[in-house]
C-alpha positions in Angstrom: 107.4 57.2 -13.7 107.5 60.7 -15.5 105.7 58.5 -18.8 103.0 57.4 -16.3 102.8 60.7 -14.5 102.3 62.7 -18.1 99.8 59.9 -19.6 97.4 60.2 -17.2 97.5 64.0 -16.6 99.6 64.2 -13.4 97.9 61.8 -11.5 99.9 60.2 -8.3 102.4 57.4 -9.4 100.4 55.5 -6.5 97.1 55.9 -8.4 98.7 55.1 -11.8 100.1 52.2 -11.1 97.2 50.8 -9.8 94.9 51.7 -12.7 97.7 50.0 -14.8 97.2 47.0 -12.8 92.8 47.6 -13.7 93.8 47.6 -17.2 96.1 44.5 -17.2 93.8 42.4 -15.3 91.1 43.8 -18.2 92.8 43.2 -21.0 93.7 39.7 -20.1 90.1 38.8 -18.9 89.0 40.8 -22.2 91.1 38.1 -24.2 90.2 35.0 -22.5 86.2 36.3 -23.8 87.4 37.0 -27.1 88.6 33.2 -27.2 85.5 32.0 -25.9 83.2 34.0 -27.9 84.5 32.0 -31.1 88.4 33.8 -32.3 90.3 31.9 -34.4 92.5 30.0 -31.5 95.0 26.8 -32.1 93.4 25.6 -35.1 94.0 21.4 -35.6 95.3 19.9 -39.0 92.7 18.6 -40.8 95.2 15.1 -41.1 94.9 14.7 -37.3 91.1 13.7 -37.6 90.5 9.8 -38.3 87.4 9.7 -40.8 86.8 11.7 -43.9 83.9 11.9 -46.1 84.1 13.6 -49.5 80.6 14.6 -49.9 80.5 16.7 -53.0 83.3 18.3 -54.8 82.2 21.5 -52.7 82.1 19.7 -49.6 84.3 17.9 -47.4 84.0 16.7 -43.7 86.7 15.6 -41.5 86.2 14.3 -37.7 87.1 11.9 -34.6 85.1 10.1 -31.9 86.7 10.2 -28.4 84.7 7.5 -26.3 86.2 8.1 -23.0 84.4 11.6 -22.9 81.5 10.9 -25.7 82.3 13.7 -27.9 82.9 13.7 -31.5 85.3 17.0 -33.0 84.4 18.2 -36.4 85.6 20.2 -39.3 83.2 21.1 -42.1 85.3 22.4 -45.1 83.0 24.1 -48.4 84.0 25.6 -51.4 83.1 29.2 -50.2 83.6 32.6 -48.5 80.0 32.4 -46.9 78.1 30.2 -44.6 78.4 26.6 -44.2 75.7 24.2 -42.7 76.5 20.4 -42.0 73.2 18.7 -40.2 71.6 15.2 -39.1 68.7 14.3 -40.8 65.9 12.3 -40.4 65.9 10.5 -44.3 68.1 13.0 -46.2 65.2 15.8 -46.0 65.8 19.7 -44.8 62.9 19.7 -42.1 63.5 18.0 -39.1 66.9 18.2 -39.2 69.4 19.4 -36.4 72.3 21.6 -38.1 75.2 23.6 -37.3 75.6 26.8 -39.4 78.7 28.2 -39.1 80.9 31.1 -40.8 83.8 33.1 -40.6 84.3 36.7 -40.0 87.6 37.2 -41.5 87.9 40.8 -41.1 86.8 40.5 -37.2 89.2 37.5 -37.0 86.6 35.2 -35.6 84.3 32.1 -36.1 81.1 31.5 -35.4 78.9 28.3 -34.8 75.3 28.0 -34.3 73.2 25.1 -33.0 69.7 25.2 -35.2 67.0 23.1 -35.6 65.1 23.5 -39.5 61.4 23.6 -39.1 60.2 24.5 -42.7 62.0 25.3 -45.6 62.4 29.2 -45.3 65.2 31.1 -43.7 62.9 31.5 -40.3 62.2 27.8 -40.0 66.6 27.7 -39.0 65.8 28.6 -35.7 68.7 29.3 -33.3 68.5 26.3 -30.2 67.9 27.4 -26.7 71.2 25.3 -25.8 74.3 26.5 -28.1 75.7 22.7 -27.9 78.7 23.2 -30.8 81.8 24.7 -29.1 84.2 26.5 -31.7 87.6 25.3 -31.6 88.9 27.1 -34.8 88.1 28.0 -38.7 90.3 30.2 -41.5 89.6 30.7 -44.6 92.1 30.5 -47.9 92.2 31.5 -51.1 93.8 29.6 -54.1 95.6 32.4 -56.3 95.9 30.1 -59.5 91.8 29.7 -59.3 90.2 32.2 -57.2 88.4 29.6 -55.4 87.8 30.5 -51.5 87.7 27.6 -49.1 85.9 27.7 -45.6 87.0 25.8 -42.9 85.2 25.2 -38.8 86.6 22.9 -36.4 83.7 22.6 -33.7 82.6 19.9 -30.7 80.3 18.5 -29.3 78.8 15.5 -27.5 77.3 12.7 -28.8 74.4 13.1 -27.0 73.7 16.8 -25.8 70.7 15.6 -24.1 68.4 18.8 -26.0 65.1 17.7 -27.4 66.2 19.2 -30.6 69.7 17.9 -31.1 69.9 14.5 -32.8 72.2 11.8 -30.9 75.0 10.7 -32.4 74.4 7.1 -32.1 77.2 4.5 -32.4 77.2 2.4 -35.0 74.1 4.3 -36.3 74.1 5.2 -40.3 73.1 9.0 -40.0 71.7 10.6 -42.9 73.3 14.2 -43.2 72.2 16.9 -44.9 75.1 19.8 -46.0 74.7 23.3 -48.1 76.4 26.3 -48.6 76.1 30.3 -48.7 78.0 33.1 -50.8 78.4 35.3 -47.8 78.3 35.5 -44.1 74.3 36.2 -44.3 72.4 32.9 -43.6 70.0 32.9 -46.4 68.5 30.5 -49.6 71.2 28.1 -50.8 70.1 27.3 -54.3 71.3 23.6 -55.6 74.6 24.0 -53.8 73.0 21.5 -51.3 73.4 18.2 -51.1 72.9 14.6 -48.4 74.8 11.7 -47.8 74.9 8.7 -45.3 77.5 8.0 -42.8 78.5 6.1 -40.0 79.7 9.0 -37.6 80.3 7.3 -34.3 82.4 4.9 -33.9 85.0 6.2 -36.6 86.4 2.7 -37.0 88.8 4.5 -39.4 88.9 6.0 -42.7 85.6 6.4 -44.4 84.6 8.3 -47.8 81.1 7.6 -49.3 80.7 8.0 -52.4 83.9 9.8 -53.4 84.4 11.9 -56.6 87.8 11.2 -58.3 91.3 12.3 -56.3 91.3 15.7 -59.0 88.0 17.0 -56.8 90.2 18.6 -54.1 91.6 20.9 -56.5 89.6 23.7 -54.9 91.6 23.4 -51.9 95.5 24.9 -51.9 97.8 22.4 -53.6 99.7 20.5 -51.5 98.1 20.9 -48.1 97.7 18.1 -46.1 94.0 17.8 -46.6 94.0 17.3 -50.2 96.7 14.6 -50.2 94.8 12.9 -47.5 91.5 12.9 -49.4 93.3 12.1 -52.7 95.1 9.2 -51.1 91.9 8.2 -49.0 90.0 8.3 -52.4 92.5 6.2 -55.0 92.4 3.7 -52.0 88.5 3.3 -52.2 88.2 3.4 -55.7 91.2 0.6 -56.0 89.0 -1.7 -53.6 85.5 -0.8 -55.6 87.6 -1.5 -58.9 88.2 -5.1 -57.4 84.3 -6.1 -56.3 83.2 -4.3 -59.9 85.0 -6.5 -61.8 83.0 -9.8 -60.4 79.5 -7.8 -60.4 77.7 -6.8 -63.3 74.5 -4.6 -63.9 70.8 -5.4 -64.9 68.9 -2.1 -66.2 65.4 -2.7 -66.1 63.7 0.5 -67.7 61.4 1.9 -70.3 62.4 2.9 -74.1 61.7 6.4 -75.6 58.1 6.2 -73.5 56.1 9.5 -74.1 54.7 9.7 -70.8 50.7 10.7 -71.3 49.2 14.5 -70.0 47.5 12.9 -67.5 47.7 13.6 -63.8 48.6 10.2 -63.1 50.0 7.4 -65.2 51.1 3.7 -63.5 52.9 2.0 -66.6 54.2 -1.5 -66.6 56.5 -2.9 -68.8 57.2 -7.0 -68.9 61.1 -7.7 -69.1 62.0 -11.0 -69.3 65.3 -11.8 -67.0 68.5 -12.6 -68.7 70.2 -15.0 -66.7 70.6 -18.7 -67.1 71.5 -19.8 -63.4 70.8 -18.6 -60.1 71.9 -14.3 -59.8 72.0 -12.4 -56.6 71.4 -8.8 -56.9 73.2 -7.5 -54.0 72.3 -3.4 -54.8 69.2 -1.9 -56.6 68.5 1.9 -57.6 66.9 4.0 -59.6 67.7 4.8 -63.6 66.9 8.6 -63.9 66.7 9.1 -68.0 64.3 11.3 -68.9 63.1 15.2 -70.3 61.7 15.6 -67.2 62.9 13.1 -64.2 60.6 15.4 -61.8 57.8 13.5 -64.0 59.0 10.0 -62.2 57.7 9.7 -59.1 58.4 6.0 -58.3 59.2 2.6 -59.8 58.8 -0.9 -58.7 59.8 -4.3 -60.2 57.6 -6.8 -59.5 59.0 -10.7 -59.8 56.8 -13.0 -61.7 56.2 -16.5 -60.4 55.6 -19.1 -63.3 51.8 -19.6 -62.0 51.4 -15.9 -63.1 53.6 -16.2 -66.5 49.6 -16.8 -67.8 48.6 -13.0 -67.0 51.0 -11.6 -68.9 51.7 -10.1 -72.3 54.6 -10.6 -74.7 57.7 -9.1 -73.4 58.6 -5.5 -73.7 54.9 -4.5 -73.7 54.4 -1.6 -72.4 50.5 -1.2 -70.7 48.4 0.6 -68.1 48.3 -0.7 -64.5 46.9 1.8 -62.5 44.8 -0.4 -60.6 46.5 -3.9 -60.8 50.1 -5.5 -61.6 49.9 -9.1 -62.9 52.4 -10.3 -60.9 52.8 -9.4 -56.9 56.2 -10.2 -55.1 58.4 -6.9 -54.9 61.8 -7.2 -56.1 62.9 -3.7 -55.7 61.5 -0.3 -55.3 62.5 3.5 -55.4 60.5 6.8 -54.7 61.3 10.1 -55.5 64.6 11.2 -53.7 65.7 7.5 -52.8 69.4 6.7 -53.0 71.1 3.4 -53.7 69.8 0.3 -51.4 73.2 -2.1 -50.5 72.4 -5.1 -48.7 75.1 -6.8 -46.1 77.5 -9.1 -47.5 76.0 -12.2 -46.5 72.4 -11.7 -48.5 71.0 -11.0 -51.8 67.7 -11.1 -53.9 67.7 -14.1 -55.7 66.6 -14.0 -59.5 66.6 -16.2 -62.7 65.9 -20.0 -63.3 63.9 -21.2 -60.2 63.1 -18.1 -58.8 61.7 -14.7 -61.1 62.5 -15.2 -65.0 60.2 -12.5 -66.0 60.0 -8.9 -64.5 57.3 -6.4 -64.9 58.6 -2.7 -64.1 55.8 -0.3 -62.4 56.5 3.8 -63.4 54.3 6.1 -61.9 54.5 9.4 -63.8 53.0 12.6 -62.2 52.4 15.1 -64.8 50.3 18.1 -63.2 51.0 20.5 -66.4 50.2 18.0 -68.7 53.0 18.2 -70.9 53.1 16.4 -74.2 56.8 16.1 -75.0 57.9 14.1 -72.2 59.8 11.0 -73.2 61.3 8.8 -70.5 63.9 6.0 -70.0 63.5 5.5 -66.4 63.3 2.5 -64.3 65.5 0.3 -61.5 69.2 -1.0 -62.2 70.0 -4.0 -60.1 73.9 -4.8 -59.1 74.5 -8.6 -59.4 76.9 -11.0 -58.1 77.7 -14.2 -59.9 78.6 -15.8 -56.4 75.9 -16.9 -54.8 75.5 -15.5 -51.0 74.3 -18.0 -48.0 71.1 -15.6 -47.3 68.2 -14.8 -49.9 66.3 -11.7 -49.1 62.7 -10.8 -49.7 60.6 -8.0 -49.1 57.0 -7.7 -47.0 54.4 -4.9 -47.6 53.1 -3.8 -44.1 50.4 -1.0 -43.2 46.8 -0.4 -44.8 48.1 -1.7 -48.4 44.4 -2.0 -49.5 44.5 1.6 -49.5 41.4 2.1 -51.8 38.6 1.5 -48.8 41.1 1.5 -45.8 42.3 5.0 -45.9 39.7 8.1 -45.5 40.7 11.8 -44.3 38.3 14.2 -43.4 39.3 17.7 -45.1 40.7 20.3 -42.9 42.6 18.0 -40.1 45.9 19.2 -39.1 46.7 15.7 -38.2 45.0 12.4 -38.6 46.0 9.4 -37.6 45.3 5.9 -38.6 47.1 2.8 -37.2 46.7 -0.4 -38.8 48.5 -4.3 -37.9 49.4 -6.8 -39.6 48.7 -9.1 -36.7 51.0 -12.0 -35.0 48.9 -14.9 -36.7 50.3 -13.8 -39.8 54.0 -13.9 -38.7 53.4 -17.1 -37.0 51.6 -18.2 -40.2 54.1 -17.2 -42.9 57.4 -17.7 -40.7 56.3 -21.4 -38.9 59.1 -21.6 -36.2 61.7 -19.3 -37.7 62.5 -15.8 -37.0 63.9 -13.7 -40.0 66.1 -10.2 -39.7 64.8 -7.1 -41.0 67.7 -4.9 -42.8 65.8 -2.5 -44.2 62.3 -0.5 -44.3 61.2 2.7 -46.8 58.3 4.6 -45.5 56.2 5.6 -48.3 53.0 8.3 -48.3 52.4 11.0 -50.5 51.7 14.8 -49.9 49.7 14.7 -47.2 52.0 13.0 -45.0 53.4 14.0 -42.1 54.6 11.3 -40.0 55.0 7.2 -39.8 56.5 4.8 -38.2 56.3 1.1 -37.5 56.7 -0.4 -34.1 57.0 -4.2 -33.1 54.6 -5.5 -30.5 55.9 -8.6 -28.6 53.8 -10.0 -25.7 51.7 -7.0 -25.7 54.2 -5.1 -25.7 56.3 -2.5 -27.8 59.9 -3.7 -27.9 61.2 -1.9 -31.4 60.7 0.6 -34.1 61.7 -0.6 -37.2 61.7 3.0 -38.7 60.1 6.2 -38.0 60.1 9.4 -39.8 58.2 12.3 -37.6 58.9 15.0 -40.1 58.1 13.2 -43.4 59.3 14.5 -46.4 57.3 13.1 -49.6 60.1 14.6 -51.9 62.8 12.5 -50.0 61.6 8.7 -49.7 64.8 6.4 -48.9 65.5 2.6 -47.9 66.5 3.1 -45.1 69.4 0.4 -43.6 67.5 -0.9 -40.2 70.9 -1.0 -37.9 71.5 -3.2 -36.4 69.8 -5.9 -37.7 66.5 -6.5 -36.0 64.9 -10.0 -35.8 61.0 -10.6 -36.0 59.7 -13.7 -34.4 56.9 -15.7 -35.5 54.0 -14.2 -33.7 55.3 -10.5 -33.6 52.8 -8.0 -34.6 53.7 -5.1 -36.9 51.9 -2.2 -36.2 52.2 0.5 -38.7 51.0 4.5 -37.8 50.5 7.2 -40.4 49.8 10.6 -40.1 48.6 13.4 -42.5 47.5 16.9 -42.6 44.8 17.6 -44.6 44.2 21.5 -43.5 44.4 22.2 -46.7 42.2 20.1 -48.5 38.2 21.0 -48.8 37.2 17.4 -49.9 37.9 13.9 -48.3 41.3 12.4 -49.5 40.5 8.4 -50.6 43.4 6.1 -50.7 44.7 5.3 -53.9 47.3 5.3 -56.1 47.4 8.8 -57.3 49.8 11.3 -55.8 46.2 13.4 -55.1 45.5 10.7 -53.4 46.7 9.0 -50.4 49.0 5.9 -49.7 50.5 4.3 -46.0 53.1 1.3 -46.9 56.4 0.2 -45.1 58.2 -2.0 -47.8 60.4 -4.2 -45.3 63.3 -5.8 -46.8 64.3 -9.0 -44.7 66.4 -12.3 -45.0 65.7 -15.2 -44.6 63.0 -15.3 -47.4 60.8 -18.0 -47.2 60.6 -19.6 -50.5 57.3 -20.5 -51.3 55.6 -18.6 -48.6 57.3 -15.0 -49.2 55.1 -12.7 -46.7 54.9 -10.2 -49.5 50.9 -9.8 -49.2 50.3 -9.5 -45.4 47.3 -7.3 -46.0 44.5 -9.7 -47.2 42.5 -8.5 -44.8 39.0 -7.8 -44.0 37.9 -4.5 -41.6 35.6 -4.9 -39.2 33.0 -2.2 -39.8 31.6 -2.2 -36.7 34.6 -1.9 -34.5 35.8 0.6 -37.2 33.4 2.7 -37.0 32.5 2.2 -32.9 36.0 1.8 -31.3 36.2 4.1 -28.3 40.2 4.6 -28.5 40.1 5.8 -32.1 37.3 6.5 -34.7 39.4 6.1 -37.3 41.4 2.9 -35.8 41.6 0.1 -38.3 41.1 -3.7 -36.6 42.3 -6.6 -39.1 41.0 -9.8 -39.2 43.4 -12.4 -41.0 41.9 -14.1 -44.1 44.9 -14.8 -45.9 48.3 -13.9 -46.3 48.8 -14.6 -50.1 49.6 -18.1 -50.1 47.2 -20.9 -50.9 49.3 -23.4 -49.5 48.1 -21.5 -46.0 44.9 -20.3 -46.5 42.8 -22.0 -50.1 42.5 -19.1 -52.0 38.9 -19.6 -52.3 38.6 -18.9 -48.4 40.0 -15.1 -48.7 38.0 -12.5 -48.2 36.3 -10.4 -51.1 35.3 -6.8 -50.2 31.9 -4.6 -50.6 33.1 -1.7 -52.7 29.4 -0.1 -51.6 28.6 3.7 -50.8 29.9 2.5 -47.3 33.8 2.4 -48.8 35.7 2.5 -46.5 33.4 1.1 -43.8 33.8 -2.5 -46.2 31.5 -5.3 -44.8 32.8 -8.7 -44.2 31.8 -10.7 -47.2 32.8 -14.2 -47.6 35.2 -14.3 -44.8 35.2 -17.7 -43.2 35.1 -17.3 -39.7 37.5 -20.0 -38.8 40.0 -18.1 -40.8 39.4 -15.0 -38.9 41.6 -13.7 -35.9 40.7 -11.4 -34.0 43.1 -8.7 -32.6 43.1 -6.4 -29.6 42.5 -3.1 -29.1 45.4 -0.6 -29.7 46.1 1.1 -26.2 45.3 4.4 -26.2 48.7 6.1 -25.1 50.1 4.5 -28.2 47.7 7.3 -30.5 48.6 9.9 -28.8 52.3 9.6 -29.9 52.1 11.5 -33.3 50.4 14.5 -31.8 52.9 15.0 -29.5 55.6 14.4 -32.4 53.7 16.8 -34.4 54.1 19.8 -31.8 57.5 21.0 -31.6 58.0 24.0 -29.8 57.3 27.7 -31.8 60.2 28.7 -33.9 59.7 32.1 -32.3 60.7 30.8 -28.9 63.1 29.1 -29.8 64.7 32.0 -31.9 65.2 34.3 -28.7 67.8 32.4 -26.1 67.4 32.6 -22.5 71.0 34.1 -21.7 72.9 36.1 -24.5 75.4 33.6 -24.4 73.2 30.9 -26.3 72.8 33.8 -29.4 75.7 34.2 -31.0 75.7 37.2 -33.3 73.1 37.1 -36.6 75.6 36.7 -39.0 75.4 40.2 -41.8 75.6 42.5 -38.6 78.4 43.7 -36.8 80.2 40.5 -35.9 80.4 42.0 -32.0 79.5 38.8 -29.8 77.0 39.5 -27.5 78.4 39.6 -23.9 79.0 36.4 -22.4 78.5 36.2 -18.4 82.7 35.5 -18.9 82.8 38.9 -20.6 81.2 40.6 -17.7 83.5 39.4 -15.4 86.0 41.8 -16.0 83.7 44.9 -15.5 82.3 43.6 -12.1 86.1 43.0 -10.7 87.5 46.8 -11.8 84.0 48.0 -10.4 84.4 46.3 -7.2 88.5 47.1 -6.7 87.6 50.7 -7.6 85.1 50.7 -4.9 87.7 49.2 -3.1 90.0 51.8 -3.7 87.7 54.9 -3.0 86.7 53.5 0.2 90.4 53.9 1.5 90.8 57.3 0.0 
């Protein structure tokens, strides 16, 4: 009593006490904020999560699905004493992505997650979410005193599906594309090259899962012998034992260019012939792209086209090398890849069927893009193709969809923030091409160039929209991926595929043609599908002619492209002396019909107007700005680089408003 009475200055042992009591009931409610505002509480082992994914030697990520509540729980571990960011991405791209940036004070003893959504590629384009959906369940940071190396861990929640327009669900069975990068310090700023995106199945985690892993020695960053490192080194000598097994039946096919100096043009399209290897029936079960070159940023895409024996005619000796900027002599796609595309796998039970009886020749399509003209570029590039000497039950093929007579179908005004164009390939094509048979589409890559801002491809059945094969609202020309469609979707005979593009052309002062240069503009969904039908591959759905007239008078959209069929490739369904030829006149791309039969023409509907107005509304998130000023403090954690001092919660101001009110209470009795 004499302790209490001599602290506060003499005070009644009746007042003291109960001012002891204020600060008690303070400084517990004062704790239970801390905890909530992000400190360091019961941290989980990183070996308690189910799935792990080494994404880069700087990167891992560790988490679990619980289905009974729809949450999935987290922890993002980077080589660093800075910032971490782990997002979902549309294709692989920055913008348009939903991201979690988190960091850890360690002298302030806390951790703090942020819920962002990137609109452009600068620091203000990370814009802080209204709704803070990633709950903080823990972080620390260690040091490794035989390397120096500092590793950042976050353990965080959420719920699959937040329900906020600019979080991206968590779909199960979905392969996400994820998007991950690092910081030196606390202050979220430019990341340089230590970026980096992967692909994964996040929900369900049907157990263990490592994509791509480096070998077991790439956890050395971490301390030796904690439980994370032996569970990603035994995770990763597992995976690379099974890939070990499957490598030693495949083999690979490497179809590129030797020592090419690419030209100082803008714009080269080069084609090489190849002839095929193989002296029986080959499935190539994975395709990608062969990056060899002084300058890969010169290789925008490649292609290689299969050559049927009817076109062996067209084509020069093998291993010439010649121009083909504006024609290939051979026309079924084989595989593709565009600038930032990763590897293409297809399921287990299909491949791309090559050699005798199907494509003994190849010609590989490069297009080089070299803006400064440099004279001392000299490329190896091309496709490598994984084979399988077993065959599989399904052969797969690939279809071309959208305005691929680009050269008079696409137009942009100069100076249009968005402009769309929606084109068909109509359900007498499908019907046509698949007779009574419905194939499964397993994979789509969206391809524009710079202008582009947005596509997608929908499915019209009945008249009405029942899938999107893929869709890409924030298009990224520097990240163009195959993209797995999951779960398989089936096409129907008589389905229509109706493909939308959209640029922006604000900064252009001259009309934008279609064509193959990257100045130019392109709007083509390569759709990779199985059954192929041999003989009648739909890889040339676009022999089209336009309607001028409803072209140019169409009351839903000037610039709305109508399709009549006049062929789909394939003499055996249309005599190719019925297709359609096409007035290259001053009224390009306004084409007349010339030499279309009209019993060979089909006319289609009208596109519905609500279905245009989609991509403008795609096209108009909300402002950064409001987005970077929460509603309620609680939804803004601290900037990190200041203070560290959470702002207060409404739990943090409980405490005040219960000594404020018992105080009153108190005086009022006095």
């Amino acid at each position: 009593m004499e302790l209490i009475r001599h602290s506060v200055g003499g005070i009644s042992p009746s007042i003291a006490y109960f001012l002891l009591l204020l600060a008690v009931i303070f400084n517990t409610f004062t704790n239970c904020a801390a905890a909530e505002g992000g400190a360091a509480i019961s941290v989980p082992e990183l070996s308690s999560y189910s799935s792990v994914a080494v994404l880069d030697t700087r990167f891992e990520l560790f988490w679990s699905v619980n289905n009974s509540d729809a949450t999935i729980h987290v922890a993002a571990r980077a080589k660093t004493a800075g910032w971490l960011a782990i997002g979902i991405s549309e294709i692989g791209s920055m913008v348009g992505s939903d991201a979690l940036v988190a960091w850890v004070a360690e002298s302030e003893g806390r951790v703090y997650a942020t819920d962002r959504f990137i609109f452009n590629k600068t620091t203000a384009g990370v814009a802080l979410d209204d709704q803070q959906d990633w709950k903080v369940l823990g972080g620390s940071q260690t040091t490794n005193q035989s390397t120096g190396d500092t590793w950042t861990t976050v353990h965080v929640w959420r719920h699959l599906d937040t329900g906020d327009c600019n979080d991206r669900p968590i779909v199960p069975g979905k392969l996400h594309s994820l998007i991950w990068a690092v910081g030196s310090t606390d202050d979220v700023s430019y990341h340089g090259s230590t970026r980096g995106a992967s692909s994964l199945v996040l929900a369900p985690a049907p157990g263990p899962s490592i994509l791509s892993p480096p070998p077991p020695s790439s956890a050395s960053g971490s301390d030796s012998g904690t439980a994370a490192s032996g569970l990603i080194g035994r995770l990763a000598a597992l995976q690379q034992q099974q890939q070990e097994q499957k490598q030693q039946q495949q083999s690979m096919l490497n179809v590129t260019f030797t020592g090419y100096r690419v030209p100082t043009n803008h714009t080269t399209y080069m084609c090489k012939v190849v002839d095929v290897p193989l002296k029986v029936k080959t499935h190539a079960i994975e395709w990608g792209a062969v990056l060899n070159s002084t300058d890969i940023s010169a290789v925008h895409h490649s292609i290689i086209y299969g050559c049927k024996s009817d076109e062996f005619a067209n084509l020069p000796p093998a291993n010439t090398v010649f121009d083909c900027l504006h024609d290939t002599p051979c026309a079924t796609t084989v595989a593709m890849w565009a600038v930032g595309g990763r590897p293409f796998t297809l399921p287990d039970n299909v491949g791309y069927p090559i050699g005798p009886g199907y494509f003994t020749k190849f010609v590989l399509q490069v297009h080089f893009t070299n803006p400064t003209a440099r004279a001392d570029i000299i490329d190896n590039s091309g496709i490598y193709l994984k084979l399988t000497p077993s065959p599989r039950p399904m052969d797969a093929s690939i279809m071309l969809v959208g305005p691929v007579a680009y050269d008079y179908l696409i137009k942009i005004p100069p100076g249009m923030p968005s402009w769309t164009q929606v084109s068909t390939c109509p359900g007498a094509c499908t019907k046509a091409v698949f007779k009574n048979e419905s194939v499964k589409i397993i994979g789509s890559v969206l391809h524009l160039h710079t202008l582009g801002r947005q596509m997608f491809t929908d499915v019209i059945r009945g008249g009405s929209k029942v899938s999107t094969i893929n869709r890409q609202d924030y298009y990224d020309f520097a990240s163009q991926q195959t993209v797995p469609t999951l779960p398989e979707f089936e096409l129907l005979p008589g389905d229509e595929l109706r493909t939308t593009c959209v640029w922006d052309s604000s900064t252009r002062t001259k009309v934008t043609m279609g064509g193959p240069s990257t100045e130019e503009e392109m709007c083509i969904d390569y759709l990779v599908y199985y059954p192929a039908r041999q003989g009648q591959e739909m890889n040339s759905c676009f022999d089209f002619c336009v309607d001028s007239t409803t072209f140019a008078t169409d009351p839903t959209s000037p610039n709305l492209a109508t399709f009549y069929l006049c062929g789909t490739g394939d003499s055996s369904i249309i005599p190719s002396n019925k297709k359609c030829t096409i007035d290259y006149g001053a009224n390009v791309p306004l084409s007349t019909l010339n030499g279309c039969p009209a019993q060979t023409q089909v006319s289609l509907a009208n596109i519905p107007s609500e279905t245009l107005s989609a991509p403008a509304t795609a096209l108009s998130p909300p402002a950064p700005a409001a987005l970077a000023a929460p509603a309620t403090p609680a939804a803004s954690p601290p900037a990190p680089g200041t203070s560290g001092k959470a702002a207060p919660t409404s739990f943090q101001l409980v405490p005040a408003a219960i000594v404020l009110a018992v105080l009153c209470s108190f005086l009022a009795l006095l």
